[in-house]
Backbone as JSON Lines, residues from 0, in Angstrom:
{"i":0,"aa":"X","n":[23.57,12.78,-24.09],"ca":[23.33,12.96,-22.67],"c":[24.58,13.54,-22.02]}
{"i":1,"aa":"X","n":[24.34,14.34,-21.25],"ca":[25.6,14.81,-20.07],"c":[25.87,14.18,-19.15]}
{"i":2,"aa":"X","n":[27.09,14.07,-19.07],"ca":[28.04,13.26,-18.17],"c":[27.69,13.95,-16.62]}
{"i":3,"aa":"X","n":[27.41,12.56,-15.69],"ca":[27.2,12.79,-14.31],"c":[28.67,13.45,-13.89]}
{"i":4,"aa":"X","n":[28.93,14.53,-12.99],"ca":[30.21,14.13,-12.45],"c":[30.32,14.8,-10.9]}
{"i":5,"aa":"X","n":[31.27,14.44,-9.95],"ca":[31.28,14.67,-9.07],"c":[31.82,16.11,-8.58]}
{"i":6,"aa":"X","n":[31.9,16.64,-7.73],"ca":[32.91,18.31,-7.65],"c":[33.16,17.79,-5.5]}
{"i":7,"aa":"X","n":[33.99,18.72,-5.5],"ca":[35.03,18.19,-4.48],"c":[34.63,19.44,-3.4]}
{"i":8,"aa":"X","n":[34.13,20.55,-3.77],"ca":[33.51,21.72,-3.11],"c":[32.13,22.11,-3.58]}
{"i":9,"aa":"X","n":[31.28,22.78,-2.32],"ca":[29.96,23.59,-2.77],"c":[30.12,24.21,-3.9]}
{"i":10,"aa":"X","n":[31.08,25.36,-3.69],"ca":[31.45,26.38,-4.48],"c":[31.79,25.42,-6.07]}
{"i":11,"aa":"X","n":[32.7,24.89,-6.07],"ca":[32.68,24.26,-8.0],"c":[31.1,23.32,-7.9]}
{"i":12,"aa":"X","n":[30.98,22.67,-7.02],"ca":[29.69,22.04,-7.78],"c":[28.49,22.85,-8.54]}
{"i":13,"aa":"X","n":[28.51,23.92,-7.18],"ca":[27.4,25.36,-7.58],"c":[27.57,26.2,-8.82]}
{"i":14,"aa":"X","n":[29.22,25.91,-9.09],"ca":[29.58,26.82,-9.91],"c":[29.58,26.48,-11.52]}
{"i":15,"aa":"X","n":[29.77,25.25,-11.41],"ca":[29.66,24.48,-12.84],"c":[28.68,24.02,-13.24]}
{"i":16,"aa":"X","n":[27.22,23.87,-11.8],"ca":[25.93,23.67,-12.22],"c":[25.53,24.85,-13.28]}
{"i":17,"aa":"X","n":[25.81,26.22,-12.65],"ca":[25.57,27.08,-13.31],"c":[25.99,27.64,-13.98]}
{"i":18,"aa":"X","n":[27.22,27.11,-14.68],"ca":[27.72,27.55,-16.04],"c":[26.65,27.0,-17.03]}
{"i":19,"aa":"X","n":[26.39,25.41,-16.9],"ca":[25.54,24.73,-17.68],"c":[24.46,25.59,-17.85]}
{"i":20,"aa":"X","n":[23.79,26.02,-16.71],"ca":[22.8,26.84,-16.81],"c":[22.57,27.99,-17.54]}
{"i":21,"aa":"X","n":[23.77,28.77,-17.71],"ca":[24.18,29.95,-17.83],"c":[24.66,30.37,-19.75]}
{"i":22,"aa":"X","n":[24.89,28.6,-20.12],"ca":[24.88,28.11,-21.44],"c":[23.68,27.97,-22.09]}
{"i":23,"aa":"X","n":[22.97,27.13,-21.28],"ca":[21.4,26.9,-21.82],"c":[20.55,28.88,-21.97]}
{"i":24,"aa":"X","n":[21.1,29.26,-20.57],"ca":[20.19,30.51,-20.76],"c":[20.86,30.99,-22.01]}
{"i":25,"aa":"X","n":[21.98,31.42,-21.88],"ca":[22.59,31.84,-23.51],"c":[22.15,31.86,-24.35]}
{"i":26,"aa":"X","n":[21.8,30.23,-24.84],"ca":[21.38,29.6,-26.34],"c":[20.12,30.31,-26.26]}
{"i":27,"aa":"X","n":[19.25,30.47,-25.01],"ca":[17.63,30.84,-25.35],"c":[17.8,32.25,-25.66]}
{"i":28,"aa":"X","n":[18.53,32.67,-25.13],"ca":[18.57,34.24,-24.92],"c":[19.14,34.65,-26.96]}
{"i":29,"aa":"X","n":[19.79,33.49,-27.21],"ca":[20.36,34.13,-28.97],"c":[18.99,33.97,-29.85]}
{"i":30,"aa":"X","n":[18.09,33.02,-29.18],"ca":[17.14,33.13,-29.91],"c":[15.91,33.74,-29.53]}
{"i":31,"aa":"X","n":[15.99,34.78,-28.69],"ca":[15.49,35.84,-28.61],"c":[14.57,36.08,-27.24]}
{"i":32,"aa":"X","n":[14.71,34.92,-26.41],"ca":[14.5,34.96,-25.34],"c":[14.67,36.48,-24.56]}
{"i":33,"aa":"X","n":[13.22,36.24,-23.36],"ca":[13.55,37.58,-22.6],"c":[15.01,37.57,-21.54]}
{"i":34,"aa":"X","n":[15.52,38.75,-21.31],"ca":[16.6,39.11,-20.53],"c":[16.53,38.75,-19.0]}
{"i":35,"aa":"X","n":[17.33,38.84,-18.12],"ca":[17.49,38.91,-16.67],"c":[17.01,37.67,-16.21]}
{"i":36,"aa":"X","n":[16.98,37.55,-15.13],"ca":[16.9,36.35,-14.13],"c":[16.17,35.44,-14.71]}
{"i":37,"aa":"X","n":[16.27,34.29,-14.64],"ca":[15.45,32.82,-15.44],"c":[14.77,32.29,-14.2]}
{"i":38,"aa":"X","n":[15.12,32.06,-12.98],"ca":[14.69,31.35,-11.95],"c":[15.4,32.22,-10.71]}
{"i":39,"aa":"X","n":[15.05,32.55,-9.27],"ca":[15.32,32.23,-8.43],"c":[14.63,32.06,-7.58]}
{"i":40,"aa":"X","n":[15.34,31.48,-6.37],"ca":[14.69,30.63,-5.62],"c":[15.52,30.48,-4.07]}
{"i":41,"aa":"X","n":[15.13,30.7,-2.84],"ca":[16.33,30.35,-1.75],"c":[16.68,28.7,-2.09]}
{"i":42,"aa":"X","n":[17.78,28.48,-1.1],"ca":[18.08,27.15,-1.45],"c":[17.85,26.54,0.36]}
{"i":43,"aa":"X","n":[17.68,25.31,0.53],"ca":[17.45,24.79,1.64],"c":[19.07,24.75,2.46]}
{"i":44,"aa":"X","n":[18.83,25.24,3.84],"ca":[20.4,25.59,4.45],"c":[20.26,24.24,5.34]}
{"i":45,"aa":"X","n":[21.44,23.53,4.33],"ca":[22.03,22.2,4.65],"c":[23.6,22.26,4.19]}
{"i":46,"aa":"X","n":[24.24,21.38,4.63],"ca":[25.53,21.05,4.55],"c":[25.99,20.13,3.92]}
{"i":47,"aa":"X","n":[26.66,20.94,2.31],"ca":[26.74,19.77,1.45],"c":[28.55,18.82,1.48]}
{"i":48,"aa":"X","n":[28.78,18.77,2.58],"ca":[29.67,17.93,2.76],"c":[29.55,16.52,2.76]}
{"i":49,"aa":"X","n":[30.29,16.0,1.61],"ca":[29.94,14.4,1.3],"c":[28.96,14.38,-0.18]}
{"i":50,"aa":"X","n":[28.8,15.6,-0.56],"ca":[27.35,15.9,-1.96],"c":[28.11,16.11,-2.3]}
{"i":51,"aa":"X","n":[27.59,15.9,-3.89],"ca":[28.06,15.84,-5.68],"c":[26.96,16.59,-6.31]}
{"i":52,"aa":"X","n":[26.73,17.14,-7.16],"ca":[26.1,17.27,-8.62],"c":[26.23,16.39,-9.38]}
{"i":53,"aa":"X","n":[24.44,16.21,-9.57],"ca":[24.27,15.18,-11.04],"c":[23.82,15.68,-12.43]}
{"i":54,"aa":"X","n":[24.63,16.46,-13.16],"ca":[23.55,16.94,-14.17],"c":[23.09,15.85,-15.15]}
{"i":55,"aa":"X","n":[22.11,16.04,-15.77],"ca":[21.19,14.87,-16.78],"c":[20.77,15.62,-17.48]}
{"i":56,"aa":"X","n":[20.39,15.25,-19.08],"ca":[19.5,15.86,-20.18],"c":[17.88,14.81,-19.81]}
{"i":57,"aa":"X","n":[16.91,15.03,-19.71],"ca":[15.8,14.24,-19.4],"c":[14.75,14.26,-21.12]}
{"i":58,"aa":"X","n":[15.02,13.31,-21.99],"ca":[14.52,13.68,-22.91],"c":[12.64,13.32,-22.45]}
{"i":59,"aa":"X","n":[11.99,13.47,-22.93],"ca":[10.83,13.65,-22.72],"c":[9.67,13.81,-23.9]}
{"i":60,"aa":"X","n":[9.79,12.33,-24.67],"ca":[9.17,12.21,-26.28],"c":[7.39,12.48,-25.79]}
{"i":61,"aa":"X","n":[6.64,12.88,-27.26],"ca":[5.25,13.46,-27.22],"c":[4.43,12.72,-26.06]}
{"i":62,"aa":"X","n":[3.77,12.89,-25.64],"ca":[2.68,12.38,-24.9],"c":[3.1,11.47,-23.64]}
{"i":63,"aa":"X","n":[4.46,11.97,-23.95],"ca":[4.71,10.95,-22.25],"c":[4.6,11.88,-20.94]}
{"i":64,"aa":"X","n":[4.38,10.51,-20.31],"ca":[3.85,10.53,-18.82],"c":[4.67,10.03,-17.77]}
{"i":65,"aa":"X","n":[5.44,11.15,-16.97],"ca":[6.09,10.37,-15.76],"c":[5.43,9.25,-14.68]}
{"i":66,"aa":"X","n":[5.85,8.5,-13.85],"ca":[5.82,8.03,-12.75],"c":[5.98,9.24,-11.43]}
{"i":67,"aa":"X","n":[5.1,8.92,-10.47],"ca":[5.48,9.54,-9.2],"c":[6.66,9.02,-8.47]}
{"i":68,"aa":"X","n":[7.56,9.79,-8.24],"ca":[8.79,9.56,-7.63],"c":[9.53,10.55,-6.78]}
{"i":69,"aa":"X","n":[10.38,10.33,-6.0],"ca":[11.1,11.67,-5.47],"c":[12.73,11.24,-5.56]}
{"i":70,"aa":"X","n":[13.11,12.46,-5.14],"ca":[15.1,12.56,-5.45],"c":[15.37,12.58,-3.81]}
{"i":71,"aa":"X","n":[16.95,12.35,-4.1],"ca":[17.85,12.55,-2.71],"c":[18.11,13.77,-2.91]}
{"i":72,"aa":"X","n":[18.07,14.57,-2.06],"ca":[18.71,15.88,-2.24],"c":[17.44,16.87,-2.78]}
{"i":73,"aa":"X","n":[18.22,18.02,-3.12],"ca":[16.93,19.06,-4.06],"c":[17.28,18.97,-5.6]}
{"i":74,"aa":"X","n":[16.8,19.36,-6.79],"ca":[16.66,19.38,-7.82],"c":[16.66,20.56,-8.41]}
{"i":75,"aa":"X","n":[17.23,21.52,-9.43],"ca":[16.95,22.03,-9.77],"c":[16.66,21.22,-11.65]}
{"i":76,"aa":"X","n":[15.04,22.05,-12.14],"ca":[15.42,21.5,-13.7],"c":[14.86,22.83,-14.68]}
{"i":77,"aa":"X","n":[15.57,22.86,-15.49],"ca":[15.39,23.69,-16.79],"c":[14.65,23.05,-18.14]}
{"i":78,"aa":"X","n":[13.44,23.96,-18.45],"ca":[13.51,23.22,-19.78],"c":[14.29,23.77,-21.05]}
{"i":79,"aa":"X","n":[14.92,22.84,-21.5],"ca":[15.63,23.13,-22.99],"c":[14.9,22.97,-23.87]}
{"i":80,"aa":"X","n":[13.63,22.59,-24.16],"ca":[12.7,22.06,-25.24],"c":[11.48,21.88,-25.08]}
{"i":81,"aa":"X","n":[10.5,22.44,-25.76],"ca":[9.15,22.33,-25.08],"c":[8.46,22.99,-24.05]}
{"i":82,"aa":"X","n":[7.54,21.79,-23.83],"ca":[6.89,22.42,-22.22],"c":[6.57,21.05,-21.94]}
{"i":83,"aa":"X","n":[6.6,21.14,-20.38],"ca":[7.13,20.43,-19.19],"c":[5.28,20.43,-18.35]}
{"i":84,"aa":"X","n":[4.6,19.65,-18.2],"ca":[3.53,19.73,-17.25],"c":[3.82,18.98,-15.32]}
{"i":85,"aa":"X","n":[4.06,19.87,-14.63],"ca":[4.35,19.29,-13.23],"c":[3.94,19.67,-12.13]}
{"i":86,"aa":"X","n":[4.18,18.73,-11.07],"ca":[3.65,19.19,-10.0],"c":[3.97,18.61,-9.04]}
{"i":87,"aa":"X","n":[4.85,19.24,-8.21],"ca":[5.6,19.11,-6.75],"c":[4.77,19.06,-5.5]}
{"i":88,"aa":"X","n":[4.93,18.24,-4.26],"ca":[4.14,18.52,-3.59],"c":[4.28,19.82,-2.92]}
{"i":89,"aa":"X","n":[3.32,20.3,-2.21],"ca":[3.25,21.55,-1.56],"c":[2.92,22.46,-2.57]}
{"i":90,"aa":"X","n":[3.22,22.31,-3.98],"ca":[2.98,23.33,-5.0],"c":[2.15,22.8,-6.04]}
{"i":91,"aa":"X","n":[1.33,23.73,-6.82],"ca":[0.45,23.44,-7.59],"c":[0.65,23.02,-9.12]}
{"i":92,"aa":"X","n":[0.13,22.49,-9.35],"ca":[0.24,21.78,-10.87],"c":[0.69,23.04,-12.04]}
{"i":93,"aa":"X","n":[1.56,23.03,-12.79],"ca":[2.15,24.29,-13.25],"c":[2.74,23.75,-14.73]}
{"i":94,"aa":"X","n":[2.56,24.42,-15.93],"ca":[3.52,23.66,-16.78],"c":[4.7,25.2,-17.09]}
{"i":95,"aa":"X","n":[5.57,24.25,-17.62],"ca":[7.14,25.71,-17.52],"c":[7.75,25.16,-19.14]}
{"i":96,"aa":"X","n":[7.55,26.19,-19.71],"ca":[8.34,26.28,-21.61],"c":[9.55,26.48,-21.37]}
{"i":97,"aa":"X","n":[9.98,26.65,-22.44],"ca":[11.55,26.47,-22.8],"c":[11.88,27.86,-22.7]}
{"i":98,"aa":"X","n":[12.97,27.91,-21.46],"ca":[13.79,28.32,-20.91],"c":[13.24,29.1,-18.88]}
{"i":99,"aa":"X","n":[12.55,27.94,-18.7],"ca":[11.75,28.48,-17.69],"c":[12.49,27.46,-16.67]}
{"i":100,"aa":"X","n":[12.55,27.16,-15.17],"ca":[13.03,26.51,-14.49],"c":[11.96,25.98,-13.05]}
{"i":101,"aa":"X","n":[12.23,25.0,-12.95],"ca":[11.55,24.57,-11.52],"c":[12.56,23.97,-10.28]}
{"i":102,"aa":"X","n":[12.09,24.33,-9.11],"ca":[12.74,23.69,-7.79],"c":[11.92,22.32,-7.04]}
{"i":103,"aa":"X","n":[12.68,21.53,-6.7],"ca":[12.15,20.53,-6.26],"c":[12.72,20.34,-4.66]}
{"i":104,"aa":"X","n":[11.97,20.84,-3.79],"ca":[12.61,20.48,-2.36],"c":[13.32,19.31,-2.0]}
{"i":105,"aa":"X","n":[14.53,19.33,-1.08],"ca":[14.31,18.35,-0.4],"c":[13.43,17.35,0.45]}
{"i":106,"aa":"X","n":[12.77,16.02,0.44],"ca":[11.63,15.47,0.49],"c":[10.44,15.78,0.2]}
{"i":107,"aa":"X","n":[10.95,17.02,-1.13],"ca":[9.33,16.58,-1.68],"c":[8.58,15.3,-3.08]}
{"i":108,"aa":"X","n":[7.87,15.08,-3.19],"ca":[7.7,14.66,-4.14],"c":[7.02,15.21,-5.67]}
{"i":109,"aa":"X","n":[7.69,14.43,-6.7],"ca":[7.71,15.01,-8.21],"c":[5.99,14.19,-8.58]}
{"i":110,"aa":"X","n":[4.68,14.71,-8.0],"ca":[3.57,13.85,-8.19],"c":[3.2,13.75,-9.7]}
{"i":111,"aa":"X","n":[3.2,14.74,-10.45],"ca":[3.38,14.61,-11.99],"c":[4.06,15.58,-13.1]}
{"i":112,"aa":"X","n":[4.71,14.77,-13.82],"ca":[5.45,15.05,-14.51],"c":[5.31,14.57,-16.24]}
{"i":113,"aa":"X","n":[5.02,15.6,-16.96],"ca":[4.86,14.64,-18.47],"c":[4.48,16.1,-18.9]}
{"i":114,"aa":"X","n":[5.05,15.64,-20.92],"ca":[5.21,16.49,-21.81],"c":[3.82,17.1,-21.75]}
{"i":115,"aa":"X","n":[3.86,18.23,-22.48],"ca":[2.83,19.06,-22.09],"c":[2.05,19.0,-23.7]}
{"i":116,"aa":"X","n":[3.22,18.35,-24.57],"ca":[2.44,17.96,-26.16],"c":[2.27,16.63,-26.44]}
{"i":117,"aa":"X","n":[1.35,16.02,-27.2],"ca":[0.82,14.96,-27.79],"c":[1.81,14.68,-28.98]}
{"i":118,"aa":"X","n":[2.83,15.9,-29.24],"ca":[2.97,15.73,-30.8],"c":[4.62,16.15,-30.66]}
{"i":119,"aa":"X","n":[4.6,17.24,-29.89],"ca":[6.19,17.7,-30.11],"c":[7.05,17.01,-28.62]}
{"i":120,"aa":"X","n":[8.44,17.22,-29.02],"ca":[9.24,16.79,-27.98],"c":[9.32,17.64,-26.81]}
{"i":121,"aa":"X","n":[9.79,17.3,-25.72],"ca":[10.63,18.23,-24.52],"c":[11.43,17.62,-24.28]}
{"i":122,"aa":"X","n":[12.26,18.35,-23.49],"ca":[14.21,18.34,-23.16],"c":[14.17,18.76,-21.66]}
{"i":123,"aa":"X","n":[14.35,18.35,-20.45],"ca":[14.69,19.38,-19.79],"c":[16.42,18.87,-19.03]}
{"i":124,"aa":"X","n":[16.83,19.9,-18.48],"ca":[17.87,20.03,-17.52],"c":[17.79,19.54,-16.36]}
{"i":125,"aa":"X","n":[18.64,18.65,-15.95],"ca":[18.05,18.39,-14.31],"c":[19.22,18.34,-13.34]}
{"i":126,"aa":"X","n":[19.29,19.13,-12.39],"ca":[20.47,18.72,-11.36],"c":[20.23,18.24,-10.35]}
{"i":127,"aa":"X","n":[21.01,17.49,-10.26],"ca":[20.21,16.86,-8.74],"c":[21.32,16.78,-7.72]}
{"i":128,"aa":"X","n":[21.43,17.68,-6.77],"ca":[22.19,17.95,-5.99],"c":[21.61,16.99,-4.32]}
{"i":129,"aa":"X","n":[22.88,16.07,-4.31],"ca":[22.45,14.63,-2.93],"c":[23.41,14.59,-2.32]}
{"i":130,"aa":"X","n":[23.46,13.31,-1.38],"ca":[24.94,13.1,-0.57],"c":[25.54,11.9,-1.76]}
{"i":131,"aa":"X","n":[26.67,11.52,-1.94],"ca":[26.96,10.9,-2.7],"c":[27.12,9.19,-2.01]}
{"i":132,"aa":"X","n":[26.37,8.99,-3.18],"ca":[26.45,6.94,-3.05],"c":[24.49,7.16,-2.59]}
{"i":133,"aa":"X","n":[23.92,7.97,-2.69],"ca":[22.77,7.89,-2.21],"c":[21.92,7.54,-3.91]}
{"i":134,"aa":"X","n":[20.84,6.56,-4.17],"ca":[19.99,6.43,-5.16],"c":[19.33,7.93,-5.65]}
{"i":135,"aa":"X","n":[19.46,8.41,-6.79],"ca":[19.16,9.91,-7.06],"c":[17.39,9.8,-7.02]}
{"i":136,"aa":"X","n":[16.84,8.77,-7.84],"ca":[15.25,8.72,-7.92],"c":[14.87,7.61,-7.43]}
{"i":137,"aa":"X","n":[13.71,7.43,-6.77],"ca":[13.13,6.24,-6.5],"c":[11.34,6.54,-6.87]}
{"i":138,"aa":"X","n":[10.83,5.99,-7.19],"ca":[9.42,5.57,-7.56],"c":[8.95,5.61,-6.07]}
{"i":139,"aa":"X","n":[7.67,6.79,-6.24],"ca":[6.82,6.62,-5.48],"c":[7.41,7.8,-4.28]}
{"i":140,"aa":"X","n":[5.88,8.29,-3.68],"ca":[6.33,9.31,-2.76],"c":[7.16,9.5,-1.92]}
{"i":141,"aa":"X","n":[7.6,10.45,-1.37],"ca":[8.98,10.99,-0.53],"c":[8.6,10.37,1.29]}
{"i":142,"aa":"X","n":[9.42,10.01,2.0],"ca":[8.94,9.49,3.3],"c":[9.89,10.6,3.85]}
{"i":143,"aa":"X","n":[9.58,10.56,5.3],"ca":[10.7,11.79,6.12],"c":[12.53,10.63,6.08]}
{"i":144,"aa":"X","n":[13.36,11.32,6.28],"ca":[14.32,10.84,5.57],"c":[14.94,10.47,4.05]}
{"i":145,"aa":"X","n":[13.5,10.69,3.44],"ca":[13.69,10.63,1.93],"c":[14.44,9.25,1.58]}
């Protein structure tokens, strides 16, 4: 698993999220993955003064099934392994293979989440960008204030 850690500016938190990122795309890309952009996405214009980056490996064995829950902050996650079956609110049920990425708004909720095989594993990437000292997940849908 990867070490949570904190960054002291937007700019290094943003910047070391996406080295990680930029590693993972790598590894897919040596194994023959397509070229150019993996994900983008605008980001919600808030002020991350007092926020950290959390990166996590989310292993994700055959046939499992998340809980409904939501994050502090927004999320970005990558899969490193597999395929990923999910579905954010506001957006439609979607599954994303290995080396594909999803966004998770601020107050939205993660309504389902689970491996997309009975048999093989998934891996994904998760950052979870919050104010710090705030609970990253909690069970069960997003309220206003999150």
């Amino acid at each position: 698993m990867l070490p949570s850690f904190a960054m002291t500016t937007r700019r290094d938190a943003l910047a070391a999220a996406f080295a990680l990122l930029a590693e993972a795309a790598a590894a897919q890309s040596q194994k023959g993955a397509a070229h150019g952009p993996v994900f983008v996405h605008d980001l919600p214009n808030i002020t991350m003064d007092g926020w950290q980056v959390t990166v996590s490996e989310v292993p994700m064995p055959p046939g499992r099934v998340g809980k409904m829950h939501h994050h502090a902050g927004f999320v970005l996650a990558y899969v490193l392994e597999g395929a990923v079956i999910t579905k954010i609110s506001g957006q439609p049920e979607k599954t994303y293979h290995t080396g594909e990425m999803f966004y998770e708004a601020p107050g939205s909720t993660h309504e389902v989440s689970r491996n997309a095989s009975s048999t093989e594993p998934a891996k994904l990437l998760a950052l979870i960008f919050a104010k710090k000292g705030i609970a990253l997940t909690t069970p069960g849908p997003a309220h206003d204030g999150n």
